[in-house]
Legacy VTK file of the C-alpha trace (Angstrom):
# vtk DataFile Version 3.0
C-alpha trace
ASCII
DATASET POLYDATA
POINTS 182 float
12.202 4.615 -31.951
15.714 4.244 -30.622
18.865 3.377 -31.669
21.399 0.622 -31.096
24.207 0.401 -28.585
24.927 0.181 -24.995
22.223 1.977 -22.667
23.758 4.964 -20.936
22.516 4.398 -17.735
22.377 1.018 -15.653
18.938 -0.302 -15.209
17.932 -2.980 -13.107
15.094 -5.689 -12.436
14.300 -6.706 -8.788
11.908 -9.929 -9.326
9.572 -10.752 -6.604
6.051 -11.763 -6.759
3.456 -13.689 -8.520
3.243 -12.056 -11.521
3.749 -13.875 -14.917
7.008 -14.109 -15.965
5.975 -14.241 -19.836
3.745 -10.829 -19.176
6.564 -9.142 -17.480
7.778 -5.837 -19.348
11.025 -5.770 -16.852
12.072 -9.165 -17.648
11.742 -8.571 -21.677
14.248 -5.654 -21.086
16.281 -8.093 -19.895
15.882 -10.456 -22.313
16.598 -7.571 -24.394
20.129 -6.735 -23.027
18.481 -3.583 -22.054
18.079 -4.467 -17.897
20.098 -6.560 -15.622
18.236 -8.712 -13.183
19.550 -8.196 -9.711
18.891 -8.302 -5.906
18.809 -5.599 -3.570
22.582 -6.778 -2.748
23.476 -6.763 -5.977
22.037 -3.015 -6.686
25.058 0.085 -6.631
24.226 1.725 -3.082
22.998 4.714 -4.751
20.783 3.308 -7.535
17.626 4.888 -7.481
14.760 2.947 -6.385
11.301 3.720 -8.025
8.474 2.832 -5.694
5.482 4.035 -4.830
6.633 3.666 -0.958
8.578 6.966 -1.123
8.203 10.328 0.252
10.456 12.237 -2.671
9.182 12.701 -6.108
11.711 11.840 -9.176
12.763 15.311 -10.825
15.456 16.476 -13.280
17.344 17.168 -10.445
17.974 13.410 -10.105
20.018 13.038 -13.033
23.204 12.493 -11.823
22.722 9.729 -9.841
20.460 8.047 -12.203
23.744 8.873 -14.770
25.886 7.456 -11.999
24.167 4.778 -10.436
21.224 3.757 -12.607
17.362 2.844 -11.519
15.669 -0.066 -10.818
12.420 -1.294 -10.161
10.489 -3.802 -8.131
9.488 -5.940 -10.730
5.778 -7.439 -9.078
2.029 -7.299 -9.161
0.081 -4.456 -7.991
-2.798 -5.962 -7.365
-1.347 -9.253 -5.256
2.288 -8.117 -4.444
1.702 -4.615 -2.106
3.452 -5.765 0.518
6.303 -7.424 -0.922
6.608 -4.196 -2.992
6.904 -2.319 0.530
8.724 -4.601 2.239
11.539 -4.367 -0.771
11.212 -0.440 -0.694
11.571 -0.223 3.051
14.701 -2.890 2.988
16.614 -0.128 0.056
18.634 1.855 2.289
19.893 3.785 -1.102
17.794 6.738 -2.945
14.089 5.742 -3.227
11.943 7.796 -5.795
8.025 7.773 -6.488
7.113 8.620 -9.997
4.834 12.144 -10.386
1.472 10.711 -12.072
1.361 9.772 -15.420
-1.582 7.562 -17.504
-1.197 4.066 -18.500
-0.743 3.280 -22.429
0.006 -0.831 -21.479
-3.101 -2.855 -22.580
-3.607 -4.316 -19.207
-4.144 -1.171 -16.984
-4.466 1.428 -20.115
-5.790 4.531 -19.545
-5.137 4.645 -15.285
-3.145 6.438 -13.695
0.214 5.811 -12.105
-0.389 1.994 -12.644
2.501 1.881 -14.720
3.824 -1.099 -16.145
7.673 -1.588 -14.916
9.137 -0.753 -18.484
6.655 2.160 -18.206
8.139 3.120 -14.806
12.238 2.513 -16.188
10.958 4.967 -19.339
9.421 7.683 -17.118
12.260 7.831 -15.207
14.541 7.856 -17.962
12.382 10.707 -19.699
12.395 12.807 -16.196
15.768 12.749 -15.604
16.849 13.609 -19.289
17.587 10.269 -20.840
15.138 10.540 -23.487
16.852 8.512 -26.110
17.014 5.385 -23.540
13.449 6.183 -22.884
12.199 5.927 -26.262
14.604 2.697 -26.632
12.668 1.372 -23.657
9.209 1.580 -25.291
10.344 0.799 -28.829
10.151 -2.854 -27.380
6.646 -3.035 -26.971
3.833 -2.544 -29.576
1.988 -0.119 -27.248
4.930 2.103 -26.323
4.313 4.694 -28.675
1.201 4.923 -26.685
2.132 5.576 -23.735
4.917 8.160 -24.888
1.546 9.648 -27.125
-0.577 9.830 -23.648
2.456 11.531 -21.463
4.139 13.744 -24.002
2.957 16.987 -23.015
2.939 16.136 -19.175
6.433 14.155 -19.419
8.162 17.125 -21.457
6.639 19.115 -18.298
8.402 17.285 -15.765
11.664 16.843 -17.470
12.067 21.023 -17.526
10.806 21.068 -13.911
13.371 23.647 -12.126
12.858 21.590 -8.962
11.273 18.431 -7.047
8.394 21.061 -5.716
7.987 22.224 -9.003
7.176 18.460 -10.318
4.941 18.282 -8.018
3.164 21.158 -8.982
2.776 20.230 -12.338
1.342 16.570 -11.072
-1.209 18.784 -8.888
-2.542 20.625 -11.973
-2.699 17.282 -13.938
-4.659 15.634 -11.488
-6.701 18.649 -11.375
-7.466 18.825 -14.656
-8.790 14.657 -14.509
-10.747 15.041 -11.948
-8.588 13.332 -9.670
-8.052 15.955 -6.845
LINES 1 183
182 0 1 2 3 4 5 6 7 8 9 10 11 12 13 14 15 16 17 18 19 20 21 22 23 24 25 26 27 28 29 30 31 32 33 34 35 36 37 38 39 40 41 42 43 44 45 46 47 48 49 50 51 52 53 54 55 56 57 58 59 60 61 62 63 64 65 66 67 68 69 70 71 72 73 74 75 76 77 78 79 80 81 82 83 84 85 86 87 88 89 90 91 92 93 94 95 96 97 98 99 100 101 102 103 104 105 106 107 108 109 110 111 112 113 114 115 116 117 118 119 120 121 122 123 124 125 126 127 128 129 130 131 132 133 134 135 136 137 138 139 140 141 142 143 144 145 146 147 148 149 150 151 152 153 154 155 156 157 158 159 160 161 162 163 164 165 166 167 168 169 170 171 172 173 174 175 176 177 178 179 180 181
């Protein structure tokens, strides 16, 4: 699933929380070479941000400044970390993005939606903004990637030749539509 070589785009691990290190997806991409771990400090000003605590969807239209700046993630438990999670997204004063909805192909949430794992979340993003070769290099790490590429294809292919931001969102209506969700 991917090849060799520098990544094209700088991505980036902000570790808070109580998750467990060994478990975390975000820190084996740094382990990797693939991910640097950084603080907010340490982050280029206009690194994108992916966090649910975000009023502007990722689109295509974001490439550039992913290209430019790279995208990082909060690197921290869903289930006992919320408000760290918030408190790290409000505390970005750069570009913050939430991810349109997509399931989860990581064995501990698999099957969900949107409770991505944080190398789900970096390949996503990657995908979206027309990094696909990074993406795939992303999930090649992890026995279950191929699932999670498997469960998004169609829907990540979708949002990747979105024409706009509204038009991502569009496509995430209809998806949740069709699951029952909305």
């Amino acid at each position: 699933m991917g090849a060799p070589g520098p990544m094209r785009v700088g991505l980036y691990v902000l570790r808070y929380g109580s998750d467990d290190p060994t478990r975390s997806t975000a820190l084996k991409l740094v382990r990797k070479g693939l991910a640097t771990r950084a603080t907010l400090g340490e982050l280029p000003r206009c690194c994108v941000l992916l966090t649910v605590f975000s009023d502007r969807v990722l689109s295509p239209q974001d490439r550039e400044l992913v290209e430019k700046c790279g995208v990082a993630v909060v690197d921290s438990s869903w289930r006992r970390d919320m408000r760290v999670i918030e408190r790290v997204s409000k505390s970005w004063k750069g570009p913050k993005r939430i991810l349109p909805a997509l399931v989860t192909g990581n064995p501990v949430n698999y099957g969900r939606i949107s409770l991505l794992s944080s190398a789900e979340a970096i390949a996503a993003a990657l995908y979206i903004t027309g990094f696909v070769e990074e993406a795939l290099r992303v999930l090649s790490q992890f026995k279950w990637g191929h699932t999670f590429l498997d469960l998004n294809r169609d829907l990540l292919e979708s949002y990747r030749s979105a024409s706009s931001a509204e038009e991502v969102l569009r496509i995430q209506t209809e998806f949740l539509k069709s699951r029952n969700v909305l």
